[in-house]
Structures are given as C-alpha cells and as structure tokens.
N, C-alpha and C positions, 0 to 999 in steps of 0.2 A: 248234369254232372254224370263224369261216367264212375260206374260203382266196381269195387274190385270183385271177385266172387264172395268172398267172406262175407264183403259189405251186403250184398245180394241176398243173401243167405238169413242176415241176421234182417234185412229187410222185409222179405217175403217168405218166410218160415211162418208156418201157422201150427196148431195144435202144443205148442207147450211156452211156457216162456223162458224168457230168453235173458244171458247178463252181456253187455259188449263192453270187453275191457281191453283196450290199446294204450298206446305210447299215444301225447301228447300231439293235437297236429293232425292228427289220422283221422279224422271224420265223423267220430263217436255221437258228436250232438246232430251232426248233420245228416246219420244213418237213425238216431236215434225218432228227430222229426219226420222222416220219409217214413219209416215203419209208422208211427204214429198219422201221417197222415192218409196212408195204403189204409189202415184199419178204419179209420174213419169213413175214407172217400169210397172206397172198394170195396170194402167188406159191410159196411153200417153197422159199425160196434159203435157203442155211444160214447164220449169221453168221459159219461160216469161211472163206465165201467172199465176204466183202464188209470192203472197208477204208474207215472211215469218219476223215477227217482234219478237225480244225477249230484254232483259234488262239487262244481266249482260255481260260484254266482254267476258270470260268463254264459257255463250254461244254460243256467238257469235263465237268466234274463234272454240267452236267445228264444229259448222253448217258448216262452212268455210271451216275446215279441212274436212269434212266427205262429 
C-alpha cells in the first residue's frame, strides 16, 4: 500500500503517542495496524504493552482479525 505522508508519520513516529482522526474511507484502521505491526516487528515492544482503542466494530473486528 502506498501511504500518504501524514499516514507515514503517524506510522513511524516514535517517542510520544499519537491520536489519527480522518474522514471515513481514509485508512485510519489500516495505518492504525501498520503502526501496530512496525512496533511489534521492528521495534520488539510487546503487545502488552500497547493499548490500541478504536470506535466502530468494523474496526474492531479488523484489528482482531489481522
């Protein structure tokens, strides 16, 4: 996938955390997993140390799946 800069940003930005709020459509679960999975795979943060929140079951259920 190609990421726009913002999406980039909220992807591989490290030292603080972070909120990604867009319009509907825009990639939010999809940037949200990538950050999530950069932390994991790249960095070796644990997933018990990361709270990951979102708002629609859609998202939810992708996080879940993926």
């Amino acid at each position: 996938m190609k990421w726009s800069g913002n999406q980039l940003k909220a992807i591989e930005g490290r030292g603080s955390d972070i909120i990604v709020s867009a319009a509907a459509g825009s990639g939010k679960t999809a940037v949200l997993i990538q950050r999530l999975k950069s932390l994991v795979t790249d960095d070796g943060v644990s997933l018990d140390e990361v709270l990951v929140a979102t708002f629609t079951n859609a998202a939810a259920a992708e996080l879940k799946e993926r």
